[in-house]
C-alpha positions in Angstrom: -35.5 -0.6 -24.3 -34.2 -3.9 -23.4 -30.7 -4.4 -22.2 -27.4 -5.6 -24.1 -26.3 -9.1 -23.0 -22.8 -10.2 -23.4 -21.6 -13.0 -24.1 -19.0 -15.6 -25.1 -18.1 -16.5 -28.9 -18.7 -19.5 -28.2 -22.1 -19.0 -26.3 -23.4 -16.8 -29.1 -22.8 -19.5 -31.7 -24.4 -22.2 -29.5 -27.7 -19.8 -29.3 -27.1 -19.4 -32.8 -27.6 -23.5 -33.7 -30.1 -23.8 -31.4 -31.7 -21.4 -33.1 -31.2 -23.0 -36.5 -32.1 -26.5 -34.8 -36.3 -24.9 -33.6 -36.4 -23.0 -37.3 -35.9 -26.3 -39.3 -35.5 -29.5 -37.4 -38.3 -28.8 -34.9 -40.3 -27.3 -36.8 -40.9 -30.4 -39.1 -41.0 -32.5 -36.7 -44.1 -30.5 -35.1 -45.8 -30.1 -38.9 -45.4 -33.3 -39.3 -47.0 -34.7 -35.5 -49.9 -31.6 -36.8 -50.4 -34.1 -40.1 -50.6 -36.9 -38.1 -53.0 -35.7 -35.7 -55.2 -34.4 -38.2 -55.4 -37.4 -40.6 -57.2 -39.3 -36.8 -60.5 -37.0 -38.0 -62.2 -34.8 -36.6 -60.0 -32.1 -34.6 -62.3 -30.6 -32.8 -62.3 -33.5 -30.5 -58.5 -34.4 -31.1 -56.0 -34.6 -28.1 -53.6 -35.4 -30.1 -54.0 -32.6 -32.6 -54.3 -30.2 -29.6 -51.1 -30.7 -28.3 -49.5 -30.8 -31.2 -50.7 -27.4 -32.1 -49.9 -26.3 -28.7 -46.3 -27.5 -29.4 -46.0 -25.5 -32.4 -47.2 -22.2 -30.5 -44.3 -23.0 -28.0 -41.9 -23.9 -30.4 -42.6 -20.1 -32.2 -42.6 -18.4 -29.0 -39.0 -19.7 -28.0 -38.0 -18.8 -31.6 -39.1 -15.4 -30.9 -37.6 -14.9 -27.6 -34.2 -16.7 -29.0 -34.2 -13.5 -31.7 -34.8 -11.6 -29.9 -31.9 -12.2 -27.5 -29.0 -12.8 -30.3 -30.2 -9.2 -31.6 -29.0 -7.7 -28.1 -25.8 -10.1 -28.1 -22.9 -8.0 -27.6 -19.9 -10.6 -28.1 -17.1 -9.9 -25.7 -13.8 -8.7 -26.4 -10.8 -10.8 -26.3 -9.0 -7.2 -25.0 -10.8 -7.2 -21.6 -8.6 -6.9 -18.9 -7.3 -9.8 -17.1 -6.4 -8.0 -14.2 -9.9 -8.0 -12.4 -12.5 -11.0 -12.4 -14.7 -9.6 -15.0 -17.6 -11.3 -17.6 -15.3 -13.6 -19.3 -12.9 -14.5 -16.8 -12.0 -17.6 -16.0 -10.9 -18.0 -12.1 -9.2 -20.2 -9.8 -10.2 -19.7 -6.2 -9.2 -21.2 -2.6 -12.0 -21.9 -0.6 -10.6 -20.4 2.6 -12.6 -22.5 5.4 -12.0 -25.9 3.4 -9.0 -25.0 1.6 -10.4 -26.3 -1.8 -9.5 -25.1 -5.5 -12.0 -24.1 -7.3 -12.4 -22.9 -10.8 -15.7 -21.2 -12.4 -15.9 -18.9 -15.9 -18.1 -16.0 -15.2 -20.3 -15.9 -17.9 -24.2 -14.6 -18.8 -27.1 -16.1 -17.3 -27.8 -17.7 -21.0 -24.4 -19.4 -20.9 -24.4 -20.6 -17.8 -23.9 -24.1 -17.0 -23.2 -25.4 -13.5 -22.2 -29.0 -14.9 -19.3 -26.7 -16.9 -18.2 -24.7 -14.4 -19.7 -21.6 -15.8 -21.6 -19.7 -13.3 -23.7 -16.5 -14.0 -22.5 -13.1 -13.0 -25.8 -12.3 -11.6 -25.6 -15.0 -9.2 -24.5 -14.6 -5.8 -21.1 -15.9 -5.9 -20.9 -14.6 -9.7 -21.3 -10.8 -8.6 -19.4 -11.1 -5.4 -16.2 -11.9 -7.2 -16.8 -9.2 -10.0 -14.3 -6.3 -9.7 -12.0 -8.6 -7.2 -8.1 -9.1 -8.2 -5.2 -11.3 -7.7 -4.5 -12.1 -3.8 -7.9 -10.7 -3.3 -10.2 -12.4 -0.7 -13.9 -12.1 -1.6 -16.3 -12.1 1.4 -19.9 -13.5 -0.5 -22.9 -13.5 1.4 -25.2 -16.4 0.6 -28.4 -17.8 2.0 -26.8 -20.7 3.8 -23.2 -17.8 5.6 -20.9 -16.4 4.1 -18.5 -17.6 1.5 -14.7 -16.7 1.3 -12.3 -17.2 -1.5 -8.7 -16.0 -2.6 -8.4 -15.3 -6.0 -5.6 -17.1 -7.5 -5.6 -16.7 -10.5 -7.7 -14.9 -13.4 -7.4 -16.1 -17.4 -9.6 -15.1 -20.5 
């Protein structure tokens, strides 16, 4: 049985229209390249026919998997704790070598967006500050040493 996955409000919604967007808008688009294609002639010798079809077959498996993962989407609850860096949080650090501010959300690996500040909590920095409070230092080991940062603050 496949796992829950938990998630924002916010990120369920934006799985939701993307969703909506390969159902409809996609979907025409590719029917309509398919009609094009097939109006060159004969298809068994037609590129362009073949990678529209192979477009389609794409489009329906990401469909698929997309259902498949809202069905699992557990949205989180505004109640969590904000006592501990949990999925959710959002958490202002100090770098303690550089003494840098930094501030990421923790979020699921389907929301996560670097370019938004919204890191995974299966990433390495993600799970090292999992279950850390306020005034905690977290010690993270990553490929390149070891990362430390005081948790200043935690929001929801």
């Amino acid at each position: 049985m496949a796992a829950d996955i938990y998630m924002t409000q916010e990120g369920y919604e934006k799985l939701v229209g993307e969703l909506e967007y390969l159902k409809t808008v996609k979907r025409r688009q590719l029917a309509k390249a398919i009609g094009e294609a097939r109006a060159y002639g004969d298809i068994s010798e037609n590129a362009e026919y073949d990678a529209a079809k192979d477009a389609q077959a794409h489009n329906e498996k990401e469909i698929m998997e997309l259902e498949d993962k809202l069905s699992r989407v557990r949205i989180l609850d505004k109640n969590i704790p904000k006592d501990q860096v949990l999925i959710g949080a959002k958490v202002k650090l100090l770098d303690m070598d550089t003494q840098e501010e930094l501030e990421y959300t923790l979020v699921s690996d389907l929301e996560a967006d670097y370019n938004q500040a919204k890191i995974s909590v299966s990433s390495p920095v993600g799970s090292g500050l999992l279950g850390h409070k306020v005034n905690e230092v977290a010690e993270i080991k990553i490929p390149a040493g070891i990362l430390k940062y005081k948790i200043i603050e935690i929001t929801r």
